[in-house]
Structures are given as C-alpha cells and as structure tokens.
C-alpha positions as CSV (number, residue, x, y, z in Angstrom):
1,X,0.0,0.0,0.0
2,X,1.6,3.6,-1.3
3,X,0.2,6.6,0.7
4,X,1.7,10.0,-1.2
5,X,2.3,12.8,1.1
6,X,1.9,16.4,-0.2
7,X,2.6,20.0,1.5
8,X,1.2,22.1,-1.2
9,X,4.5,22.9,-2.7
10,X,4.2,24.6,-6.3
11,X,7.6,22.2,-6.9
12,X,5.7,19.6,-6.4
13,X,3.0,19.6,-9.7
14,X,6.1,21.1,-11.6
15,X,8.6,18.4,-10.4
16,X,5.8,15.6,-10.1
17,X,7.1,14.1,-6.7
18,X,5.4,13.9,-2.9
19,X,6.5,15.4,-0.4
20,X,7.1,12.3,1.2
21,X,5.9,8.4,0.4
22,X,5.5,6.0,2.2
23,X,4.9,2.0,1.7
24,X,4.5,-0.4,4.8
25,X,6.8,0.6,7.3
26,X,9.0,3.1,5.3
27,X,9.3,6.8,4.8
28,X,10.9,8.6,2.4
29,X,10.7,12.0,3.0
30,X,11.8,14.3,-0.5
31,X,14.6,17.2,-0.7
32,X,12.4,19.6,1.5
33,X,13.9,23.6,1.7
34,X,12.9,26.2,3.5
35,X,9.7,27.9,1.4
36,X,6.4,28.3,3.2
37,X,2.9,27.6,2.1
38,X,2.8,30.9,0.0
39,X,5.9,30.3,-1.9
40,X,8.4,32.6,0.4
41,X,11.8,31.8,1.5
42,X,12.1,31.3,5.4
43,X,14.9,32.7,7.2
44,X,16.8,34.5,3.9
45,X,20.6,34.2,4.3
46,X,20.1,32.4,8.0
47,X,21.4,28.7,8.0
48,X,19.9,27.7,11.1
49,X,16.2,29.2,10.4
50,X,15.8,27.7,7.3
51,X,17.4,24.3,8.8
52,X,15.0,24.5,11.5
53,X,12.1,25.7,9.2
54,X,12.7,22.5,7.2
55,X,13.1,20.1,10.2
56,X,9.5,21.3,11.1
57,X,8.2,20.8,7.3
58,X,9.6,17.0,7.6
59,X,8.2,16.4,11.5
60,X,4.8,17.1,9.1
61,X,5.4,14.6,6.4
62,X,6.2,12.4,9.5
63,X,3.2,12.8,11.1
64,X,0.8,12.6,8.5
65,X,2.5,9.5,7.2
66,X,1.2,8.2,10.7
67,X,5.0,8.0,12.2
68,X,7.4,10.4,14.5
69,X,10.1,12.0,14.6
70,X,11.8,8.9,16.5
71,X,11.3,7.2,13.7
72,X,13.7,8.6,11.4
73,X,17.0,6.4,11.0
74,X,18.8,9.4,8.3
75,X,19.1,12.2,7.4
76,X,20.9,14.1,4.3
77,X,21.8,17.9,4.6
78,X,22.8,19.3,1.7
79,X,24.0,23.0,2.3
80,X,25.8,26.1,0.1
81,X,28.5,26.8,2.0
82,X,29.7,24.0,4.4
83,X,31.3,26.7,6.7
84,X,27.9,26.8,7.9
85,X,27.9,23.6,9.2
86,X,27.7,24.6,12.8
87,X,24.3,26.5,12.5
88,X,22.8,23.8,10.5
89,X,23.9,21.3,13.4
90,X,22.6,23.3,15.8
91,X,19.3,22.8,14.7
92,X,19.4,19.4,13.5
93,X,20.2,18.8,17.6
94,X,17.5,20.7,18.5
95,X,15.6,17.7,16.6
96,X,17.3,14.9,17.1
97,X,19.6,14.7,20.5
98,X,18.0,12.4,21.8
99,X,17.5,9.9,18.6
100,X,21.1,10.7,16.7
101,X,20.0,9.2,13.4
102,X,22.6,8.5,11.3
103,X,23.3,11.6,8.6
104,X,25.6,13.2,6.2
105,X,26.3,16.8,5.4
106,X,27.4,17.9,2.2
107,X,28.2,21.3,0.2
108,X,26.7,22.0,-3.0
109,X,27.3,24.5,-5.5
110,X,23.2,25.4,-5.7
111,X,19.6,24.7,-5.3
112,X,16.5,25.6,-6.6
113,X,16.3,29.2,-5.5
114,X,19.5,31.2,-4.7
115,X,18.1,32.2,-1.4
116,X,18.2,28.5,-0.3
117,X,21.1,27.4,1.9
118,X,20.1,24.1,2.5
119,X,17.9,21.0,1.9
120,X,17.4,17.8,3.8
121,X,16.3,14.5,3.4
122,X,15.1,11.8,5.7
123,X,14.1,8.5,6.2
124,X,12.0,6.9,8.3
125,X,11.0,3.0,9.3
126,X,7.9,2.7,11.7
127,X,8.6,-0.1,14.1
C-alpha cells in the first residue's frame, strides 16, 4: 500500500514528486527547503532558520504518514557553503539529540532558488 504525502508545494505539480511516500513501514521524505505555504523563502541568508524551518516541514510529512520523529534512522543535509555547518547542526540537535540518526552533510554548488542554503532528506522506518 503507497500513501503520497503532499505539503502544497508549487515544486511539487512542476517536479511531479510527494512530499514524502510512504509504503508499509518506510518513509521517504523528499529534498524539503525552506519555502512556506505561500511560496516565500524562510529565514533568507540564516542557516539555522531555514534548517529549523525545514526540520519542522519534515516532522509534518512524519506525522501525517502516521510516524514520528523517533522514527527517522537518516538524514541528508545538503548546504551552500559548508562553513555553515555549525548553525545547521545546531538545529538538526535541537531535533534529534535524543535519537542521533545516522546523517551526512554535504556542500553544493546550488539549489533551486538562490536564497536557499540548504535542503534535507530523511528517512524513516515505523517499528
């Protein structure tokens, strides 16, 4: 059984992707950035808003794909300039001290919209 898990995002008719997927007991959640229900960029030219912004979005996709946050096993971070690293981790604690799933970080040279800094990935298996 595949449940599709949208937030809405124009990306996502464009693209043609969910924001997350899930089938049985896994959970892929997409490349989610920091742009809110209208569109808008969250936390311009601020690492750790935008990481925190987009840790939020995914807790969502979680949630409405009936798991938690506990749940996730990964994580990829993909960021602009990886001298940034420390306000992105900041957040991504503020998520997940407790459950330390495994996760990568990793600069690249751009995303979608220049006035992204980062986008994450997760994964998730419900127990």
């Amino acid at each position: 059984m595949r449940q599709n898990i949208s937030s809405g995002a124009k990306w996502e008719e464009i693209v043609g992707y969910s924001r997350a997927v899930r089938v049985g007991n896994l959970i892929e959640v997409s490349g989610t950035t920091a742009v809110d229900e209208d569109g808008n960029v969250v936390g311009e030219n601020d690492y750790y808003t935008q990481t925190k912004f987009i840790l939020k979005k995914i807790k969502s996709a979680i949630e409405q794909a009936e798991g938690k946050m506990e749940n996730i096993l990964r994580t990829r971070i993909f960021v602009k300039d990886i001298t940034a690293w420390q306000e992105v981790a900041k957040a991504h604690l503020e998520f997940f001290k407790d459950i330390k799933p495994s996760t990568s970080m990793v600069e690249v040279s751009a995303l979608i919209d220049k006035k992204l800094l980062v986008e994450i990935e997760a994964t998730a298996i419900i127990s």
